[in-house]
N, C-alpha and C positions, 0 to 999 in steps of 0.2 A: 489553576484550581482544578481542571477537569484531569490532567497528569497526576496531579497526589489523590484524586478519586479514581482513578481507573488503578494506580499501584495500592490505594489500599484492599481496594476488590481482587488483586493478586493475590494478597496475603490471604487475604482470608479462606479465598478456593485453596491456596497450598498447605493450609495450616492440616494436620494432621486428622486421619477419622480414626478413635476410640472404639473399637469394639467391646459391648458390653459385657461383664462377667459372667462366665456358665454358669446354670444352674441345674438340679437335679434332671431336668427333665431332658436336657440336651445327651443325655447316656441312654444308653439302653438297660443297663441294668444295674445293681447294684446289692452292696451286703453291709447289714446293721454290723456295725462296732460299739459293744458296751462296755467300758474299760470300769474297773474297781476306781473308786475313790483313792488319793492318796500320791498320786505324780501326776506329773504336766508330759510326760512322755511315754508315749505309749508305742508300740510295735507288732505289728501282725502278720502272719506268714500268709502271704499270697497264695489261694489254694487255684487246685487245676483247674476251673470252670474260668479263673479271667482270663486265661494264658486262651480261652477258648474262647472269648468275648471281643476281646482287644483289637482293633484294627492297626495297631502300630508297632511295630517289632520293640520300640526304646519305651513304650507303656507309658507315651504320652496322652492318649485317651484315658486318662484317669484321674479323679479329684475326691476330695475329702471334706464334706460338708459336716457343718456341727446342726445340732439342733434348728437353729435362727436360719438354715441356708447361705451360711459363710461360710466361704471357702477356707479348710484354715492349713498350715505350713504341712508339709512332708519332705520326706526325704527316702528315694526305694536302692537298699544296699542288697550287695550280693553277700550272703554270708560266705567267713574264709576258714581253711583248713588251720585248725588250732594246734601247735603243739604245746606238751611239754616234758620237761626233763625229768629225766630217774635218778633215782640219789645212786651213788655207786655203791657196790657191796662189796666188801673182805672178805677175800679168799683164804681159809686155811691151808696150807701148803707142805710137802713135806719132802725131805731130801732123798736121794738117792746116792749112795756112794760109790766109789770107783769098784769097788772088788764083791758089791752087792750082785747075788744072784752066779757068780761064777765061782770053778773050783767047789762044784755040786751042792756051792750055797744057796736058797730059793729064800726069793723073798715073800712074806705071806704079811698077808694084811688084816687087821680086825677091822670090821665095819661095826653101825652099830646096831642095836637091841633093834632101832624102830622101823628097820626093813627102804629105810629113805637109801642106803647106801655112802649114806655118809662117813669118810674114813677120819677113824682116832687116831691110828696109828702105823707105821710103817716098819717092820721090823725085819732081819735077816734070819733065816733059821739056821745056820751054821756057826759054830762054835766062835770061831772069831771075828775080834772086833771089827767092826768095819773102819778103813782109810777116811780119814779125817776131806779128802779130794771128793767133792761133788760133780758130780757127771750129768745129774738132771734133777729135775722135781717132779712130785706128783701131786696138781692141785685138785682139790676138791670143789668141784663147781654147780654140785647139787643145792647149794643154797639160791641158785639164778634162776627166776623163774622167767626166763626169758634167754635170747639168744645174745650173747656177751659181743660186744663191737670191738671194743678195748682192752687191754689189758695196762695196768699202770704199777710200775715196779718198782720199791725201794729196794737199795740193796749198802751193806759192808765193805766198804776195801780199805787198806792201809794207804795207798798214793792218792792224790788228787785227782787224776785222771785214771779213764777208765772207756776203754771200749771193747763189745765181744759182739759174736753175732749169736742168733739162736733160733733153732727153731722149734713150735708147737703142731702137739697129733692131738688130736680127742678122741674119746672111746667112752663106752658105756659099760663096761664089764671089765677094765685092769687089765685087759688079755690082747682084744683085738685095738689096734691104733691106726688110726687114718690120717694123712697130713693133713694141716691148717695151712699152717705157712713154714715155706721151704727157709728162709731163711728173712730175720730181722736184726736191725741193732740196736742194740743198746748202747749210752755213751752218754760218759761226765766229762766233757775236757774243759782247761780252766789252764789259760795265758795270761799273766800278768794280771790284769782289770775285766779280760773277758769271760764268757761263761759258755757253757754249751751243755744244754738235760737233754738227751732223747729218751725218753722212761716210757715209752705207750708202746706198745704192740697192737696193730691194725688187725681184726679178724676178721673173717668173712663170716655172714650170718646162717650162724648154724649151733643149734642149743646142741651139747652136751654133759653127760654126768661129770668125766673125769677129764682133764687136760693132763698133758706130758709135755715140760719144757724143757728143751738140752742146756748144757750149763757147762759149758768147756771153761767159763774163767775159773770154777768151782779148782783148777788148779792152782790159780793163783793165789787162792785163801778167800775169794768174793763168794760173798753169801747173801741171798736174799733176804730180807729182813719185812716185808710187807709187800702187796700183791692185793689190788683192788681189781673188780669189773668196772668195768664202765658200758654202758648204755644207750642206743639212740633215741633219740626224743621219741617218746608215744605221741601220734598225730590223731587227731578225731577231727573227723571229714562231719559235716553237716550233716542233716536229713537228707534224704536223695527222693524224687518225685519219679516217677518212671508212666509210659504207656506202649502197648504194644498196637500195633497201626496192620492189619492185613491190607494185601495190593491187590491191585488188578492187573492182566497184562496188558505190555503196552502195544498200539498196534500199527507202531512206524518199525517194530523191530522183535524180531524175535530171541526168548531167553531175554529180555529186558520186563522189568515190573516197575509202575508206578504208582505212588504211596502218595493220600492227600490227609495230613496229621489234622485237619481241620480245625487249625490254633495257631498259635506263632509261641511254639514253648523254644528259653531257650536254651538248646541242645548240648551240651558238652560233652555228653558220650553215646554212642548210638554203636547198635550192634544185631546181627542177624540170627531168628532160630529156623535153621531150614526145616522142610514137612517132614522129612526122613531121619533115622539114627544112620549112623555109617555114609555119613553125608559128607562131601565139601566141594567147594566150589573157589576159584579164582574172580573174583568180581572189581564192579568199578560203582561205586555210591556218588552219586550228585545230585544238587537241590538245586533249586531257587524260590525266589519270593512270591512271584506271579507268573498263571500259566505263558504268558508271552514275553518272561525272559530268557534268553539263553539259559542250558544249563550251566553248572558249575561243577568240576569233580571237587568233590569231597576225600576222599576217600581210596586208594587202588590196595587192595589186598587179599588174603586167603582167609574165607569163614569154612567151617568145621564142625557138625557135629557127632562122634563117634565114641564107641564104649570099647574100653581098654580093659580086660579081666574085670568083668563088670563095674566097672568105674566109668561116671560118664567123661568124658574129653573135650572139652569146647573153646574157642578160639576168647582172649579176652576181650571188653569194647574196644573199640575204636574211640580215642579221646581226642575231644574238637577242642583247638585254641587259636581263638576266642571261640567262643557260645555261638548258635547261629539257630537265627530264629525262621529258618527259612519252613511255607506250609509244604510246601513239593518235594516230595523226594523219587530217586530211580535207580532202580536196582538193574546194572547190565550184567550177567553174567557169561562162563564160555559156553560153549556147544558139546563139552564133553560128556553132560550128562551127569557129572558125579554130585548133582544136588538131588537128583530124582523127580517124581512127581511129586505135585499139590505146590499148595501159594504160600511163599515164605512171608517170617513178620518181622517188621522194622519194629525194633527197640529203641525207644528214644528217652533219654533219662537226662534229667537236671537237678539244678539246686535252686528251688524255689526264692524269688526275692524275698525281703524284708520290707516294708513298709514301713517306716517312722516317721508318726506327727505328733504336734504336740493337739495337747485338749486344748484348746483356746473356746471358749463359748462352754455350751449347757448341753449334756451327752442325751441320748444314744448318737453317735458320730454315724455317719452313711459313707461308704466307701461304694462309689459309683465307676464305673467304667463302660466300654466301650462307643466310640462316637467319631463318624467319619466329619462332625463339623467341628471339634474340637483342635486345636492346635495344640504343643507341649508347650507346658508352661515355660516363661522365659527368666523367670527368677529362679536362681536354682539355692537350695541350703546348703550347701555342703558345707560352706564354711560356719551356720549357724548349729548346725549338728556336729561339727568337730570340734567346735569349741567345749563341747562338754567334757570332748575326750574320751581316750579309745579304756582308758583305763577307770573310767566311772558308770560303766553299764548296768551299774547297779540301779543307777536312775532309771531306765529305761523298763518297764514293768510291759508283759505281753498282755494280748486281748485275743479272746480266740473271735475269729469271723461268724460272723451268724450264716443262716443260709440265705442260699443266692434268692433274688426278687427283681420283677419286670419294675424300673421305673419310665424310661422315655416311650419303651417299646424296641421292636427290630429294624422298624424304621431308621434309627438311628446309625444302622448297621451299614446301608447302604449309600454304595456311594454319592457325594454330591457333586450337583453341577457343578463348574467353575466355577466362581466369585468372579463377578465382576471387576474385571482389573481397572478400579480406580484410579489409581501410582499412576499406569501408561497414562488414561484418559486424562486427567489432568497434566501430566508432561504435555502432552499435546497442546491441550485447553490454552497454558503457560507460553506455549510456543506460537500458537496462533495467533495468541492474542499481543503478543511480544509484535508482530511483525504487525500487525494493524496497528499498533501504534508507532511503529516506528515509520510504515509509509503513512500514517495521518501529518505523523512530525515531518516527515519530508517535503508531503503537499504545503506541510504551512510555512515551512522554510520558503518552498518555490514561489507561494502565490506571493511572500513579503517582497523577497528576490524581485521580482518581477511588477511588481508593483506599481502602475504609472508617478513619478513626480507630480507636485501637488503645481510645483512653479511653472514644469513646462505646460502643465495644462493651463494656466492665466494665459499664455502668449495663443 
């Protein structure tokens, strides 16, 4: 009896301790969300004051209370670079003959009325007809309002197969021509049940009015019969959040500057503007999280800023992959001087999160954060938010944030003692109490062991 009372007083010290649900007042601060009537999800763009609040790089110090002080579901996405496609466009195109332009024939071109430079027509001015032998074409590519990627060709022949090479010049004025590409091919080939199109021409990105394409098969009777652009996808990059951070020097080293972003934003591209024009310097950028960690290089390269024929000249960012929410940064630069005087400014630019929760409860919803007692949540949505699908965001309606407000205080801010390490003290608790009962079971083993006889004691 006293053995299954002392293992149920096991269980029960082992059984688990609950910690209770946060509430408003465990953050430091917080911002009203008033979403319209009419979905159950909702999304708001995280402005720069939490990236300033938050004690945790992953923005687990953050919750979303309804009305009642329930906590209710979220879910924080990175928005991503969206592209999409351009329909392609028909090039008018027009031939050139072999005996065009020689034997003091010129060739002259009508454009038209409306000054676009768009050509009607292409004609010889010399008496006779021109050779039925195409030599080239001249396409008209002022309808592209953008820089052409591709070029996609039908064309005429008598045989089933077909291959030639060729190459494209662009110009702007009929006169002067620049190469594109020195040579490409073209080719139908076609084996029994096989097949083979090469019809695209690769171009480099570079808009022009006019294209010139050579056409040697143009002896064989092959004629082009159509002649599209094609396109690279238009990309639309999100919002972008930026801050510029001035340093101080640092003073374990000279030509070294350290930068404190006082926030954990997180970074993806960062970049320098030196004091001076006609500036540049060789440098090395590294961060970390806290002043008592090693640094980390980020970064080894040449920043710049300098005027070219009055044009300014400047180095592009530096793009960080992954994102890096580190507060410290340090600017070591050489000893040669070419940055000048005065205190350069660290540029730090992100893409703000997203926030999605659903309304669950009765609004104005409170989106709270910062809180060195808070833990990140361990239920995570991703799978209750993708089930809606990336292609139905129409569900998803925004809120814009209210302004920021003290709820817990700054108190919240700092750091906390340790917790009490429970988990160990009980392993131990478990463990001592383990061996006290196993030498009580030993003594009671011994005393029976050992026991006088009840018979030898009658004699």
């Amino acid at each position: 009896m006293k053995i299954r009372t002392t293992l149920f007083l096991l269980i029960i010290l082992c059984a688990p301790i609950y910690a209770g649900q946060p509430i408003p007042d465990d953050f430091a601060y917080g911002i009203s969300l008033t979403p319209e009537t009419g979905s159950a999800i909702y999304a708001v763009t995280l402005p720069e004051s939490i990236y300033r609040r938050i004690t945790r790089a992953d923005l687990g110090d953050m919750r979303v209370f309804n009305r009642q002080g329930e906590v209710v579901p979220y879910l924080l996405r990175r928005p991503e670079i969206s592209s999409q496609s351009v329909a392609p466009v028909m090039l008018p195109f027009f031939p050139i003959y072999a005996d065009m332009g020689k034997k003091g024939g010129e060739i002259s071109f009508q454009l038209s009325a409306d000054g676009r430079g768009s050509i009607l027509s292409i004609q010889a001015n010399s008496g006779s007809q021109p050779s039925q032998n195409i030599r080239a074409y001249i396409i008209d590519a002022s309808a592209a309002d953008r820089a052409i990627s591709e070029l996609e060709a039908e064309w005429r022949n008598e045989g089933e197969s077909f291959v030639t090479t060729v190459s494209v010049e662009s110009g702007n004025d009929l006169t002067h021509w620049q190469t594109l590409v020195n040579a490409a091919t073209l080719a139908k080939l076609q084996y029994g049940e096989h097949r083979l199109d090469q019809n695209r021409i690769v171009l480099p990105a570079k808009k022009a009015k006019y294209l010139r394409i050579s056409w040697s098969a143009g002896r064989q009777g092959v004629e082009l019969t159509k002649l599209n652009a094609l396109f690279s996808p238009v990309t639309a990059e999100p919002d972008r959040a930026e801050i510029a951070v001035s340093g101080a020097a640092a003073k374990d080293k000279p030509h070294a500057y350290e930068f404190d972003l006082k926030g954990l934003f997180p970074a993806d591209r960062i970049n320098l503007s030196l004091p001076q024009r006609n500036s540049l310097t060789q440098a090395v950028l590294k961060s970390r999280a806290t002043p008592k960690e090693e640094w980390k290089i980020r970064h080894r390269g040449l920043f710049y800023n300098l005027i070219v024929e009055d044009n300014p000249l400047n180095n592009a960012p530096v793009s960080l992959s992954p994102a890096i929410s580190d507060r410290y940064w340090r600017l070591e630069t050489d000893d040669s001087g070419g940055m000048g005087s005065g205190m350069p400014l660290l540029r730090i630019s992100w893409i703000p999160h997203h926030l999605v929760f659903l309304a669950r409860g009765e609004a104005p919803f409170q989106l709270v954060y910062g809180s060195t007692k808070i833990k990140a949540p361990e239920a995570s949505m991703d799978r209750l938010f993708d089930s809606i699908g990336k292609n139905q965001t129409h569900l998803v309606r925004k809120v814009l944030p209210g302004n920021e407000t003290e709820i817990g205080g700054a108190d919240n801010l700092k750091p906390q003692a340790p917790p009490f390490p429970w988990k160990k003290f009980m392993l131990w608790a478990v463990l001592i109490v383990g061996v006290l009962i196993l030498a009580w079971m030993a003594y009671f083993l011994y005393r029976q062991m050992n026991a006088p006889d009840k018979g030898e004691n009658s004699h």
